[in-house]
Predicted model as a PDB file, atoms N, CA, C, CB and O in Angstrom, pLDDT in the B-factor column:
MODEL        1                                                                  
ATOM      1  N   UNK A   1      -2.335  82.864   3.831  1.00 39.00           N  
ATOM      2  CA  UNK A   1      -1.180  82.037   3.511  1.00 39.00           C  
ATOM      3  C   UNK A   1      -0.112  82.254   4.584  1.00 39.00           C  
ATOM      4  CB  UNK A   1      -0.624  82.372   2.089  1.00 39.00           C  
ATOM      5  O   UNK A   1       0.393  83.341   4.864  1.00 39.00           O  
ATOM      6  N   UNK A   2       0.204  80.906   5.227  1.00 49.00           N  
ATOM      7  CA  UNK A   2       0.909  81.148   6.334  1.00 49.00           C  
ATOM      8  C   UNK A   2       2.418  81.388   6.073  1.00 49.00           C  
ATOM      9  CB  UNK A   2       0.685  80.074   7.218  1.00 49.00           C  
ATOM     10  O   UNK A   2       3.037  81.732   7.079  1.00 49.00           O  
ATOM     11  N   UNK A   3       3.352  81.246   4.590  1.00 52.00           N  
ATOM     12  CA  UNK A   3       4.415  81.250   4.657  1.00 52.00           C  
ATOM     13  C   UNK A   3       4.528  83.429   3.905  1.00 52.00           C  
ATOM     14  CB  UNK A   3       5.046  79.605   3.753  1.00 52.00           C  
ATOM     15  O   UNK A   3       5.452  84.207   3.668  1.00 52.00           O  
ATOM     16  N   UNK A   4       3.573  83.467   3.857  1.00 52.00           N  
ATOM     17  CA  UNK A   4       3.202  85.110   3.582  1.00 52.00           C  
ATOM     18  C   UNK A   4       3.339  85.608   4.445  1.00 52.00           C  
ATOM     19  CB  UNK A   4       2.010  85.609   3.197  1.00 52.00           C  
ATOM     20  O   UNK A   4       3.991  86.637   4.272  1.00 52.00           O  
ATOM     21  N   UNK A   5       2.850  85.316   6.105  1.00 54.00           N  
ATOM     22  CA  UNK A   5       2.761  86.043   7.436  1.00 54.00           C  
ATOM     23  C   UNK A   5       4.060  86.086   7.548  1.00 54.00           C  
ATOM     24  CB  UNK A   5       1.994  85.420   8.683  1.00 54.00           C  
ATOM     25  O   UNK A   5       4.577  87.176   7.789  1.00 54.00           O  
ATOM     26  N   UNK A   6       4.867  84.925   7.401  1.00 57.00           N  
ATOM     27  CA  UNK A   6       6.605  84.928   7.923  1.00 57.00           C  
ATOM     28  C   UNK A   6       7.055  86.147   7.452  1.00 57.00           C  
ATOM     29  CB  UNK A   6       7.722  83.657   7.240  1.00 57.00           C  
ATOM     30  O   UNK A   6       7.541  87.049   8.133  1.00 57.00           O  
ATOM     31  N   UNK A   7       6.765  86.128   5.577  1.00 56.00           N  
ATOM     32  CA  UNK A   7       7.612  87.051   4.936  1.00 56.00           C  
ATOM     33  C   UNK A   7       7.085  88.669   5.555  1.00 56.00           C  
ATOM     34  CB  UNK A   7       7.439  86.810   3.155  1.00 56.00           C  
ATOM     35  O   UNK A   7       7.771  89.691   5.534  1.00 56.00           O  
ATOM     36  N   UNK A   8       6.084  88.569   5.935  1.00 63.00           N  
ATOM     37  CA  UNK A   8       6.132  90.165   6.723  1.00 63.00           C  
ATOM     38  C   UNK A   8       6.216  90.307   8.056  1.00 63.00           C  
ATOM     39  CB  UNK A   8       4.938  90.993   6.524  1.00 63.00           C  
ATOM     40  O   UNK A   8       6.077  91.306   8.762  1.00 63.00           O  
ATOM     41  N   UNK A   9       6.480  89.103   8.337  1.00 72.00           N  
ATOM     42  CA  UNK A   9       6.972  89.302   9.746  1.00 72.00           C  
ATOM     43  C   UNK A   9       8.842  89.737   9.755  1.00 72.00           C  
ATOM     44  CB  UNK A   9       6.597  87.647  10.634  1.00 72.00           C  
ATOM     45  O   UNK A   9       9.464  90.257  10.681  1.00 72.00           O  
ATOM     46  N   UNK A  10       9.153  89.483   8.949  1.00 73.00           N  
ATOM     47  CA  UNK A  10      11.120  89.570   8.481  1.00 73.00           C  
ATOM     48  C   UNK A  10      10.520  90.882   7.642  1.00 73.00           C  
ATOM     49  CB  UNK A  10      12.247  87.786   7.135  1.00 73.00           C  
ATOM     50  O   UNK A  10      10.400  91.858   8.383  1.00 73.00           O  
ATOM     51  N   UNK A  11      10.219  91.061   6.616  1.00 77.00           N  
ATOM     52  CA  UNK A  11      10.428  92.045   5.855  1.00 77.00           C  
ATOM     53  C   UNK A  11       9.208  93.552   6.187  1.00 77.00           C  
ATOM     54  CB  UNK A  11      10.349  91.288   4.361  1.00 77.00           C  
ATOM     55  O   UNK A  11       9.239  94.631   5.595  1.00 77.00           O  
ATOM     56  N   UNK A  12       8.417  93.214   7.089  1.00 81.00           N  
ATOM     57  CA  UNK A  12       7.921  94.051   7.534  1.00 81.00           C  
ATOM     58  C   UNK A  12       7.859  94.945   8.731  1.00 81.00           C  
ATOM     59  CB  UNK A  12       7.320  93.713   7.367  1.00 81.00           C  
ATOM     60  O   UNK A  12       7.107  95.858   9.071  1.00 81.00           O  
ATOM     61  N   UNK A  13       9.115  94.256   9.353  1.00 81.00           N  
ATOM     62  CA  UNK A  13       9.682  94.497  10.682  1.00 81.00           C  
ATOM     63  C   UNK A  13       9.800  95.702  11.129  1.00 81.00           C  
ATOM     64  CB  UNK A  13      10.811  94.037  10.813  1.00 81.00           C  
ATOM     65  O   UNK A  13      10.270  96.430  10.254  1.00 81.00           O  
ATOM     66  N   UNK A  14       9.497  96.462  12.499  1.00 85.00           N  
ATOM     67  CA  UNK A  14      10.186  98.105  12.669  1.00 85.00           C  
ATOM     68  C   UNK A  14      11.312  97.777  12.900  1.00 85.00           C  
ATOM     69  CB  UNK A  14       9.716  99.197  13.850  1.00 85.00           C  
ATOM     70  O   UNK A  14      11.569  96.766  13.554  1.00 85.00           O  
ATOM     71  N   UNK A  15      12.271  98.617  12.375  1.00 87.00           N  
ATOM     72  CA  UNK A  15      13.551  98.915  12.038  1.00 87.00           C  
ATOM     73  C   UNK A  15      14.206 100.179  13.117  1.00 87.00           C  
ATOM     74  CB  UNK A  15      13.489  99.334  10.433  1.00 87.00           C  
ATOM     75  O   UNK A  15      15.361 100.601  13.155  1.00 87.00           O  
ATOM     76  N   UNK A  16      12.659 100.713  14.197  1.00 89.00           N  
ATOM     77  CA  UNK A  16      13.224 102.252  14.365  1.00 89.00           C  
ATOM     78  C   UNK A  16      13.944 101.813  16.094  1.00 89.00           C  
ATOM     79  CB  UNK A  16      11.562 103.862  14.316  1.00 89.00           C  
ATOM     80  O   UNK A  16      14.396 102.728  16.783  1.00 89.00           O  
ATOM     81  N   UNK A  17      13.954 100.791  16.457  1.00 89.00           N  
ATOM     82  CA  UNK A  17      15.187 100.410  17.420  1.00 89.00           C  
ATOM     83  C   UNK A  17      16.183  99.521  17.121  1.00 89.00           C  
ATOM     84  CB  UNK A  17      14.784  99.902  18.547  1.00 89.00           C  
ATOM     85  O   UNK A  17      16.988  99.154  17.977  1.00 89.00           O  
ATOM     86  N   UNK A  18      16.209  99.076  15.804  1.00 93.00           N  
ATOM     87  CA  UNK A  18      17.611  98.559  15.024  1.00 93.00           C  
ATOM     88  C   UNK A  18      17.157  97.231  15.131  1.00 93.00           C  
ATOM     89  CB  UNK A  18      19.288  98.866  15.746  1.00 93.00           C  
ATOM     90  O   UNK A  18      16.336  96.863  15.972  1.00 93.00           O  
ATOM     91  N   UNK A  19      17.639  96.572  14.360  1.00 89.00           N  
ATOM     92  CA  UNK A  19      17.877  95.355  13.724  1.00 89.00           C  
ATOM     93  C   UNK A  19      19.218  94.375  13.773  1.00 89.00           C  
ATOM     94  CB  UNK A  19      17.684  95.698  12.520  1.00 89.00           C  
ATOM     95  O   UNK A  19      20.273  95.001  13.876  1.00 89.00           O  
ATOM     96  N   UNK A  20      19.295  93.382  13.732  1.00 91.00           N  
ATOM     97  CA  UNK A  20      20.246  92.936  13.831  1.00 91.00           C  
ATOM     98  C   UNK A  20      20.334  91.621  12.616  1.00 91.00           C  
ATOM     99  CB  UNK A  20      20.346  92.716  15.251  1.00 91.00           C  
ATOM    100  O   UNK A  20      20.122  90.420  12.783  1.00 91.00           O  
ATOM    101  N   UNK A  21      20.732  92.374  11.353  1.00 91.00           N  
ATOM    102  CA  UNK A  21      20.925  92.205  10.632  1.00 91.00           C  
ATOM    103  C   UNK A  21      21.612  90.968  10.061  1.00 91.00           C  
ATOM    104  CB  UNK A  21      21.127  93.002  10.604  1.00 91.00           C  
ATOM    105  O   UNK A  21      21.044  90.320   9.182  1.00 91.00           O  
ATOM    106  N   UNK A  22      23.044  90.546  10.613  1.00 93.00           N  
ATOM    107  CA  UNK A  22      23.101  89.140  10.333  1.00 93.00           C  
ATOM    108  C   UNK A  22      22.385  87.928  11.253  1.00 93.00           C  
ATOM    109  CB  UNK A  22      24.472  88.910  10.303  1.00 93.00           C  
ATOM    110  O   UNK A  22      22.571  86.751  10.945  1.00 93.00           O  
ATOM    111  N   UNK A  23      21.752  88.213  12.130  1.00 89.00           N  
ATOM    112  CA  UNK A  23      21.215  87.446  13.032  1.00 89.00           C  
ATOM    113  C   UNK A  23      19.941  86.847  12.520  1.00 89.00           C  
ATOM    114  CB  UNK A  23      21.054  88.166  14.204  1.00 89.00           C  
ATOM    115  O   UNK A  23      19.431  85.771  12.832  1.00 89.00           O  
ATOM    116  N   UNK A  24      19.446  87.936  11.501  1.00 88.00           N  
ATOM    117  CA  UNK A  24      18.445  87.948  10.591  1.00 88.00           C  
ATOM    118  C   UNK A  24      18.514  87.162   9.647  1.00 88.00           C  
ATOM    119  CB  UNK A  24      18.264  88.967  10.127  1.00 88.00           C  
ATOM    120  O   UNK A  24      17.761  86.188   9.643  1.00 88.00           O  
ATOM    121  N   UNK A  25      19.616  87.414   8.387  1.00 91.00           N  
ATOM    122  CA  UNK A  25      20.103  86.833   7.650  1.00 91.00           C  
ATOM    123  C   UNK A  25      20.458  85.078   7.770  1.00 91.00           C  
ATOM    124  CB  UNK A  25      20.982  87.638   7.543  1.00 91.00           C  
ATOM    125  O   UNK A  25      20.327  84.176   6.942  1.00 91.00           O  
ATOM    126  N   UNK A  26      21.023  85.083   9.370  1.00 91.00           N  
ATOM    127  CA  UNK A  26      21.429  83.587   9.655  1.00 91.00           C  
ATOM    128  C   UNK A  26      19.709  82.829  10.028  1.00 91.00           C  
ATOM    129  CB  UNK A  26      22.789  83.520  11.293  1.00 91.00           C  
ATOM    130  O   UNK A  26      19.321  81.918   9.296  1.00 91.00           O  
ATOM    131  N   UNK A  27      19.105  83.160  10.818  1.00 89.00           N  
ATOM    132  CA  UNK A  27      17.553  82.659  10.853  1.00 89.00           C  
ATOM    133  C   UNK A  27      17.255  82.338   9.969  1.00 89.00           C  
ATOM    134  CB  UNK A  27      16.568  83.353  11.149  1.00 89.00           C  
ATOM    135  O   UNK A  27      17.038  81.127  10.007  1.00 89.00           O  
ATOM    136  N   UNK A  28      16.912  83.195   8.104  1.00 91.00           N  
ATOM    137  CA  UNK A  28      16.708  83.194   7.387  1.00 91.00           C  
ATOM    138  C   UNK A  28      17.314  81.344   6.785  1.00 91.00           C  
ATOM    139  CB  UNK A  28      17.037  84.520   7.084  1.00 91.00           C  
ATOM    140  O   UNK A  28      16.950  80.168   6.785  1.00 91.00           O  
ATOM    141  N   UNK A  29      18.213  82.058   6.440  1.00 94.00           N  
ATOM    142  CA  UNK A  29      19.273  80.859   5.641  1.00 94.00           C  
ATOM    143  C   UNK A  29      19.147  79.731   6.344  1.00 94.00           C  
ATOM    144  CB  UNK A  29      20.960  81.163   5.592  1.00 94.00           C  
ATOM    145  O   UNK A  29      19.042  78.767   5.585  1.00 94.00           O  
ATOM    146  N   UNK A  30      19.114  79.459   7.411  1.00 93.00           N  
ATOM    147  CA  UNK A  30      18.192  78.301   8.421  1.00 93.00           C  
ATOM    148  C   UNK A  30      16.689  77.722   7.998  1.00 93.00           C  
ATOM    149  CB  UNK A  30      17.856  79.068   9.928  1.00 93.00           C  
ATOM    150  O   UNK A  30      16.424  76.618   7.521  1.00 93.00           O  
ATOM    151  N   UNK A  31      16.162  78.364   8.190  1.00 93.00           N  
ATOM    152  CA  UNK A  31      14.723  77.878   7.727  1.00 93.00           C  
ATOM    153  C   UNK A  31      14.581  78.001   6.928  1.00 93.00           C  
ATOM    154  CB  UNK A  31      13.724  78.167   8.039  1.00 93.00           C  
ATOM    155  O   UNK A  31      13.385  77.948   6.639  1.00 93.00           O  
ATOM    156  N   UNK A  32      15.504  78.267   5.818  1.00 95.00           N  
ATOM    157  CA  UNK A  32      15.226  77.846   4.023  1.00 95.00           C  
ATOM    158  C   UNK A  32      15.573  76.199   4.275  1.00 95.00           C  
ATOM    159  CB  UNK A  32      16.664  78.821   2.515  1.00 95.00           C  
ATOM    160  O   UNK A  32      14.856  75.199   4.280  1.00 95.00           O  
ATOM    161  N   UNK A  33      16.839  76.387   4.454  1.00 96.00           N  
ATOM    162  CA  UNK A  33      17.965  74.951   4.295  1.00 96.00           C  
ATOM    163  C   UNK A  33      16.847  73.997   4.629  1.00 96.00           C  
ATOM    164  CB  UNK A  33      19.576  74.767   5.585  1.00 96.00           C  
ATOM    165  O   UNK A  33      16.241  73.197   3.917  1.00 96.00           O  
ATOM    166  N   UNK A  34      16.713  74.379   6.243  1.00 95.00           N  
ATOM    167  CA  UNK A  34      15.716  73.131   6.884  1.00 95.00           C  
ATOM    168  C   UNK A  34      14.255  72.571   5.723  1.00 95.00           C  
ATOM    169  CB  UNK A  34      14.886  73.945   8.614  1.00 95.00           C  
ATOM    170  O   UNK A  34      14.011  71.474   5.221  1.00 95.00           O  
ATOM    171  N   UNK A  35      13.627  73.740   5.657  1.00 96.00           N  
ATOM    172  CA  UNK A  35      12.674  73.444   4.547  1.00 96.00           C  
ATOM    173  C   UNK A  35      12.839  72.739   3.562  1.00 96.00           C  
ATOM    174  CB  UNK A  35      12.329  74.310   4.029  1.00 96.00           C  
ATOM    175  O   UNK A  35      12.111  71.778   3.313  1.00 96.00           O  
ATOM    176  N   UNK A  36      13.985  73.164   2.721  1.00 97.00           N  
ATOM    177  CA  UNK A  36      14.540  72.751   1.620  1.00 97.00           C  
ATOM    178  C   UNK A  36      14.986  71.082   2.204  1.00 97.00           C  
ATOM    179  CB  UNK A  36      15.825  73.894   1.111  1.00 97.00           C  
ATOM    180  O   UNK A  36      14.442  70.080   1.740  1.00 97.00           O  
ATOM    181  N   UNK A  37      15.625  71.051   2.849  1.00 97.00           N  
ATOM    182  CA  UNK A  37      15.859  69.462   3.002  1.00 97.00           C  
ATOM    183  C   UNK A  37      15.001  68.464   3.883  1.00 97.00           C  
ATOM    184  CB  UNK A  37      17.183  69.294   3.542  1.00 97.00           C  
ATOM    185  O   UNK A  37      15.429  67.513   4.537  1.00 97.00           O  
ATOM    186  N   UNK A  38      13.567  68.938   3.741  1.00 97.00           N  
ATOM    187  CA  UNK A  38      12.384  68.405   4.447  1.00 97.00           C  
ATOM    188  C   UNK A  38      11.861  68.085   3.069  1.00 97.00           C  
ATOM    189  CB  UNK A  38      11.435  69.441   5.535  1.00 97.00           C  
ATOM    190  O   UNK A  38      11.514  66.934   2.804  1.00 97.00           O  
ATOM    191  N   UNK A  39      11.780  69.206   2.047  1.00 97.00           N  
ATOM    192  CA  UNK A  39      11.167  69.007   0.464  1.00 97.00           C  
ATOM    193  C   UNK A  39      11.509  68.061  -0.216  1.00 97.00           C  
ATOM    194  CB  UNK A  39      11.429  69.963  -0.445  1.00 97.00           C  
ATOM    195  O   UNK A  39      10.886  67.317  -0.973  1.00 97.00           O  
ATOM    196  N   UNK A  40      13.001  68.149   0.226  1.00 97.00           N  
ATOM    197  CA  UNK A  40      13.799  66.823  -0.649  1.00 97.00           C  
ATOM    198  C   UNK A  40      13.961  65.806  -0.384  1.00 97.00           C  
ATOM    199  CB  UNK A  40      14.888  66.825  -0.941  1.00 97.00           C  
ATOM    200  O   UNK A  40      14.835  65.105  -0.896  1.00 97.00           O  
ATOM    201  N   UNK A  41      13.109  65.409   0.553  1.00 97.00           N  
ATOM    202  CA  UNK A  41      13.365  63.825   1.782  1.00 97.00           C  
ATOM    203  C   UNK A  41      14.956  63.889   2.065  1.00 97.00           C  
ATOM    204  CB  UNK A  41      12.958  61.793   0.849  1.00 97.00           C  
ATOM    205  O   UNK A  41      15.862  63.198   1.600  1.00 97.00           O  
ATOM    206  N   UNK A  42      14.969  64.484   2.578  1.00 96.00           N  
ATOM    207  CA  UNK A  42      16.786  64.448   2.965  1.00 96.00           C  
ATOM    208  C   UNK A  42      18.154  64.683   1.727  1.00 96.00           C  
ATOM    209  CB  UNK A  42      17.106  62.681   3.577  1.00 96.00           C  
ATOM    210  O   UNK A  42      19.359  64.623   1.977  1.00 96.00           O  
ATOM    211  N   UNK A  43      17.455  64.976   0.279  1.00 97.00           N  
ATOM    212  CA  UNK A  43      18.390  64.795  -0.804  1.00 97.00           C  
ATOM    213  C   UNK A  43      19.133  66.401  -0.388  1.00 97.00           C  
ATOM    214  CB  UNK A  43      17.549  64.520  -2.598  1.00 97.00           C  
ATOM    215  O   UNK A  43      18.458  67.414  -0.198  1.00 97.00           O  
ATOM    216  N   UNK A  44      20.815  66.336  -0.294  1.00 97.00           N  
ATOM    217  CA  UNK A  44      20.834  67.447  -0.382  1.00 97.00           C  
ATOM    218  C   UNK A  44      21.227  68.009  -1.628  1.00 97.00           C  
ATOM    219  CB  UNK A  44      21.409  67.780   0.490  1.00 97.00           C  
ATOM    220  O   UNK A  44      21.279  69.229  -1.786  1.00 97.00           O  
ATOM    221  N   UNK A  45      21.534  67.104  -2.615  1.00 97.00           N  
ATOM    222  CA  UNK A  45      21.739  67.757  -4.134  1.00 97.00           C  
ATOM    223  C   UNK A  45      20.351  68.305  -4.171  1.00 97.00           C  
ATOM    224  CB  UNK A  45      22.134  66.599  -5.571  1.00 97.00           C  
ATOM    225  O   UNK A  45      20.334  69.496  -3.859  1.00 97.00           O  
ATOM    226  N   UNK A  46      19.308  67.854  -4.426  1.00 98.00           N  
ATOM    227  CA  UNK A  46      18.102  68.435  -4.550  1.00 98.00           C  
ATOM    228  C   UNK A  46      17.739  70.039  -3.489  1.00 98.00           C  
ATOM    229  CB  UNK A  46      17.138  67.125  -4.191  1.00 98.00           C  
ATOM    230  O   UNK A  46      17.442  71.172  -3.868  1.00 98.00           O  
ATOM    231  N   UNK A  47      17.876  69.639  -2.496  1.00 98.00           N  
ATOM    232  CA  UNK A  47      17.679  70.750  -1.977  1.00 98.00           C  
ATOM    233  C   UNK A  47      18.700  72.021  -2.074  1.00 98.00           C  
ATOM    234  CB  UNK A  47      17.462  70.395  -0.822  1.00 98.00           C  
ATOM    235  O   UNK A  47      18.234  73.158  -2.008  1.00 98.00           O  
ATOM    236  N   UNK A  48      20.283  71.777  -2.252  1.00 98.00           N  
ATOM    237  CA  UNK A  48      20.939  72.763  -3.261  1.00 98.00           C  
ATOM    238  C   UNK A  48      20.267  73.322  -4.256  1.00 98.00           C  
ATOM    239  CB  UNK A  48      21.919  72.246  -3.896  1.00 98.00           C  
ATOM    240  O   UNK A  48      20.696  74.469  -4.382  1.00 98.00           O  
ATOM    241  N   UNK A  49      19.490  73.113  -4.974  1.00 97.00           N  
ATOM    242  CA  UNK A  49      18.865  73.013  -5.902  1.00 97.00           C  
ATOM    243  C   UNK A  49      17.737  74.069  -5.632  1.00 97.00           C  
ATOM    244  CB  UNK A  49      18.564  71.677  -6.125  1.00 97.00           C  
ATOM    245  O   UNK A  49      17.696  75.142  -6.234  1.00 97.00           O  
ATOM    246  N   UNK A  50      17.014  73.765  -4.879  1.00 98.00           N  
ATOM    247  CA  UNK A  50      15.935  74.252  -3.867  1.00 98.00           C  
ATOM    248  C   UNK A  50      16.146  75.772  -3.460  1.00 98.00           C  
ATOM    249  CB  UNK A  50      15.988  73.327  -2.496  1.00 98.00           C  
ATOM    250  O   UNK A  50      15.382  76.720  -3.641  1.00 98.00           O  
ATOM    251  N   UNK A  51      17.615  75.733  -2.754  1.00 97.00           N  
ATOM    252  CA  UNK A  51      17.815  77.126  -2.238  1.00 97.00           C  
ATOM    253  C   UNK A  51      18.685  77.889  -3.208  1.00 97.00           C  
ATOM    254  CB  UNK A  51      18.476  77.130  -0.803  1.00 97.00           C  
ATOM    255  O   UNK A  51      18.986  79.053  -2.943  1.00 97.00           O  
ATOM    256  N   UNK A  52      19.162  77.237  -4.452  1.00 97.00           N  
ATOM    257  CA  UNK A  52      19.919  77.728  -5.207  1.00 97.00           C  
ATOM    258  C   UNK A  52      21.256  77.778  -5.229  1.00 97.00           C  
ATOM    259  CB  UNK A  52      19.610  78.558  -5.264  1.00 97.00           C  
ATOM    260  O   UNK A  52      21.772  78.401  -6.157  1.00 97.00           O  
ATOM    261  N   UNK A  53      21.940  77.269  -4.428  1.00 97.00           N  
ATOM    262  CA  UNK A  53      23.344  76.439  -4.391  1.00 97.00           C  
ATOM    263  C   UNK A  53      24.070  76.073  -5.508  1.00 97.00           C  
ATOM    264  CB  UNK A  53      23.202  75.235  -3.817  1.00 97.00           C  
ATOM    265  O   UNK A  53      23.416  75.321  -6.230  1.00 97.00           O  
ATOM    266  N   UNK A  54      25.143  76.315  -5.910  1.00 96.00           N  
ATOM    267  CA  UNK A  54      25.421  75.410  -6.855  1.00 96.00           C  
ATOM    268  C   UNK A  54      25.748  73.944  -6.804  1.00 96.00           C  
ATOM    269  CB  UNK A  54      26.236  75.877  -7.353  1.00 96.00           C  
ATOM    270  O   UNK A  54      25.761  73.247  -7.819  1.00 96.00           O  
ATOM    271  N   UNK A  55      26.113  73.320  -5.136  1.00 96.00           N  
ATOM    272  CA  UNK A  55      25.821  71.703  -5.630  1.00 96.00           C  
ATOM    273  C   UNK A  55      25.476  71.049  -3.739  1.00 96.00           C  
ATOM    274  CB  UNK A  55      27.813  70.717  -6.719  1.00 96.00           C  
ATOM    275  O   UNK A  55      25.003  72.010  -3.132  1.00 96.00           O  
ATOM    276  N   UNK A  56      25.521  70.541  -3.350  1.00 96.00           N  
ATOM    277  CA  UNK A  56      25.720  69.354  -2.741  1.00 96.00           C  
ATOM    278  C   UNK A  56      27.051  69.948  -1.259  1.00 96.00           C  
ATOM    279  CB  UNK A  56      26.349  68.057  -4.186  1.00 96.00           C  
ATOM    280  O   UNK A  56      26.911  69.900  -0.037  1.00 96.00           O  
ATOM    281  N   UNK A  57      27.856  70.291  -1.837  1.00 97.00           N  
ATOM    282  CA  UNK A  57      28.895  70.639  -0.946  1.00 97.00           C  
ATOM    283  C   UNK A  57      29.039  71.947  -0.717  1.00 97.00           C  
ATOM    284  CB  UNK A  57      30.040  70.193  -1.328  1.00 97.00           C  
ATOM    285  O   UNK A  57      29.575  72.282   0.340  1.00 97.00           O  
ATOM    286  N   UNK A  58      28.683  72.750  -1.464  1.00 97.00           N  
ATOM    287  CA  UNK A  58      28.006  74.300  -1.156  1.00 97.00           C  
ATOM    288  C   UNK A  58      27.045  73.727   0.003  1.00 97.00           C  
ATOM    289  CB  UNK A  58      26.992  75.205  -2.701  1.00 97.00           C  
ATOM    290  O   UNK A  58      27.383  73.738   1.186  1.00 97.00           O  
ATOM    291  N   UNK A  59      26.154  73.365  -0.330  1.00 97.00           N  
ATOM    292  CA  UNK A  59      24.798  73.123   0.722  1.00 97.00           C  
ATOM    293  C   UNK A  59      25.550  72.429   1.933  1.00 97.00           C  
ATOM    294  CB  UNK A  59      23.366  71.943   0.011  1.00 97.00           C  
ATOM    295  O   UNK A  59      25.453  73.256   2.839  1.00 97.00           O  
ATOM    296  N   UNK A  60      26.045  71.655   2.271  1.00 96.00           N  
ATOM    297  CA  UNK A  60      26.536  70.855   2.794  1.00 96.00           C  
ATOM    298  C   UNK A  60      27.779  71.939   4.093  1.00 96.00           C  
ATOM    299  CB  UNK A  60      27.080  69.807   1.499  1.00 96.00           C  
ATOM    300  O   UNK A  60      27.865  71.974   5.320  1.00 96.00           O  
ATOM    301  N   UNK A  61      28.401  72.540   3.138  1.00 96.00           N  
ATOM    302  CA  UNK A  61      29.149  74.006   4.097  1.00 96.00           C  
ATOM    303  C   UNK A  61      28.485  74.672   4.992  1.00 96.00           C  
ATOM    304  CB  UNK A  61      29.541  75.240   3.300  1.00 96.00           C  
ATOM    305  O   UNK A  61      28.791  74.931   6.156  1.00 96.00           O  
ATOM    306  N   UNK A  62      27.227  75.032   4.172  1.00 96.00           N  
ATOM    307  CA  UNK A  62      26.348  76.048   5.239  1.00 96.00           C  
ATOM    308  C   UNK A  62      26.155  75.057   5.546  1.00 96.00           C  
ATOM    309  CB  UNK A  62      25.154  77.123   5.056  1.00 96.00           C  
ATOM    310  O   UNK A  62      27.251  74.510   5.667  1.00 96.00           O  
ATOM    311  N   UNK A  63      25.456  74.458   5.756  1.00 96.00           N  
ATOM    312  CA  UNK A  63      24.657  73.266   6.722  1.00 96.00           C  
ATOM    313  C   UNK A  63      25.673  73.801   8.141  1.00 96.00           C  
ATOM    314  CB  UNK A  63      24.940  71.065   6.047  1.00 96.00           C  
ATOM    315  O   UNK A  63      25.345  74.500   9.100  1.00 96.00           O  
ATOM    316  N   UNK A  64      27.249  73.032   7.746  1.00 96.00           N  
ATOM    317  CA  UNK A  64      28.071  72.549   9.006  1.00 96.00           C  
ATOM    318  C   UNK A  64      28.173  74.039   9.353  1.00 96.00           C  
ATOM    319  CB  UNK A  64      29.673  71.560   8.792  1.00 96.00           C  
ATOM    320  O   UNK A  64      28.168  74.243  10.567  1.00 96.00           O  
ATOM    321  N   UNK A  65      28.247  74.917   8.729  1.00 94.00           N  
ATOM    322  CA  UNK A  65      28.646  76.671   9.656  1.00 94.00           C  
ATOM    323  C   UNK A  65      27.694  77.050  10.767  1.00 94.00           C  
ATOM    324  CB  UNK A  65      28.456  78.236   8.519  1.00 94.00           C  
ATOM    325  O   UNK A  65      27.894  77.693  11.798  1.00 94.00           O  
ATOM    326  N   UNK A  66      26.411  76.378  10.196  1.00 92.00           N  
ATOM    327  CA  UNK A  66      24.933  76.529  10.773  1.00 92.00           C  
ATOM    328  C   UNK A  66      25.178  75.897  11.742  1.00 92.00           C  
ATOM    329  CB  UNK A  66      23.664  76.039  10.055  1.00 92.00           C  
ATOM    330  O   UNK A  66      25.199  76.577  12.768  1.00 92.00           O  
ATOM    331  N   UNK A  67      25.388  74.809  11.868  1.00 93.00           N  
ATOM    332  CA  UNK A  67      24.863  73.381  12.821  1.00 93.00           C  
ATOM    333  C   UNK A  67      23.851  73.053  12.136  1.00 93.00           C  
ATOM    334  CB  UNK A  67      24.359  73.519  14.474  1.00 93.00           C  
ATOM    335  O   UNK A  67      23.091  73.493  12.998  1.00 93.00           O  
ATOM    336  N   UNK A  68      22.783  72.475  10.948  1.00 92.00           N  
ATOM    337  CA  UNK A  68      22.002  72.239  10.989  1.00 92.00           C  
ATOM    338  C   UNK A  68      22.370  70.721  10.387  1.00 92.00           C  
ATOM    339  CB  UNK A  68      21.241  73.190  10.596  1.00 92.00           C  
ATOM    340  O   UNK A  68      23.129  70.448   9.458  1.00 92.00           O  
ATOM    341  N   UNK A  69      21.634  69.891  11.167  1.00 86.00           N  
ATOM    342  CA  UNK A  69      21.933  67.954  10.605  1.00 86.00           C  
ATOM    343  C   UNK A  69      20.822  67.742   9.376  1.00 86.00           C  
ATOM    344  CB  UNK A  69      21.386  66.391  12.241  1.00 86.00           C  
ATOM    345  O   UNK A  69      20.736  66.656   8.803  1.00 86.00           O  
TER     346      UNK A  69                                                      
ENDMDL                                                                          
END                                                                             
């Protein structure tokens, strides 16, 4: 399962020359969003939904902090 390899590629990571932790975090939150609003044909209430947002303009914030269209 290829979305299994990701998760141990992030969560299985060596840690013993450091990490860079929000850089991590921001990747992350990226390729949810994107996913999430590929799932939803472009809905972003739905994909709020998706990543757990509470609406539309939550989702819509990160989006613009991100850059992601």
């Amino acid at each position: 399962m290829q979305s299994h390899a990701r998760g141990d590629q992030v969560l299985g990571r060596d840690l013993s020359q450091g990490v860079d932790i929000n850089g991590l975090i921001e990747s992350v939150c990226t390729h949810c969003i994107e996913l999430a609003m590929q799932e939803s044909d472009g809905s972003k209430s739905k994909a709020a939904e998706i990543v757990g947002l509470k609406n539309y303009q939550t989702l819509n914030n990160w989006m613009e902090k991100r850059s992601i269209k």
